[in-house]
N, C-alpha and C positions, 0 to 999 in steps of 0.2 A: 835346367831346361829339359833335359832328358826324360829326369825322374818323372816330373809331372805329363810330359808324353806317356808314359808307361802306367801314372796312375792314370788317365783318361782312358788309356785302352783297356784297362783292368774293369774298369767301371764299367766300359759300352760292353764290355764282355760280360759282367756282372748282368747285367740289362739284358743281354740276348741269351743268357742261360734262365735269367728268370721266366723272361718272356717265352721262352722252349717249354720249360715243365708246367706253366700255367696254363698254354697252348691258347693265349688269346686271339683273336680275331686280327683279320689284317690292317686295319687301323691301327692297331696297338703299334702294330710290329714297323706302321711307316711313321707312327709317332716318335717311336724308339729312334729311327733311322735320322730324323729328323732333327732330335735332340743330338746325335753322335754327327752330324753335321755342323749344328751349331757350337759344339764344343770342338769340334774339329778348328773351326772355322775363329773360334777365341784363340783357340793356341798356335793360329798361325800370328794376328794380330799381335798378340804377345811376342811370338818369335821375333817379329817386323820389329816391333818399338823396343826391343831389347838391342836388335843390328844397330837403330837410328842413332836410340839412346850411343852404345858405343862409338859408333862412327861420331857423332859430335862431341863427346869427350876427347877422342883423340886429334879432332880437329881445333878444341882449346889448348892442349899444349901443345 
C-alpha cells in the first residue's frame, strides 16, 4: 500500500515538474490538480476496501 502511495506522488510530481517547464496556462495546471485529486481520492477507496476486505476475513475465522 505504501509503495503505490509513493508511486502516485511520484507521478503527480512528475506532472507538476512537467507542467512547470512547459509553463501552461492555468487550466492545465487545475487539470493537473484535478487528476492528483482523483488519484488521491482511488487510493483512499483502495485503502477502505483493503481495511473491509481484512476486517471480514478476520471476522470468518
Amino acid at each position: 500500500m505504501k509503495q503505490s502511495i509513493e508511486l502516485i506522488l511520484s507521478v503527480i510530481f512528475m506532472l507538476f515538474v512537467l507542467d512547470f517547464f512547459a509553463v501552461i496556462h492555468l487550466a492545465a495546471f487545475k487539470g493537473i490538480l484535478i487528476v492528483a485529486f482523483v488519484v488521491l481520492g482511488i487510493a483512499k477507496l483502495v485503502q477502505m476496501l483493503d481495511i473491509i476486505t481484512s476486517q471480514s476475513t478476520i471476522q470468518d475465522k
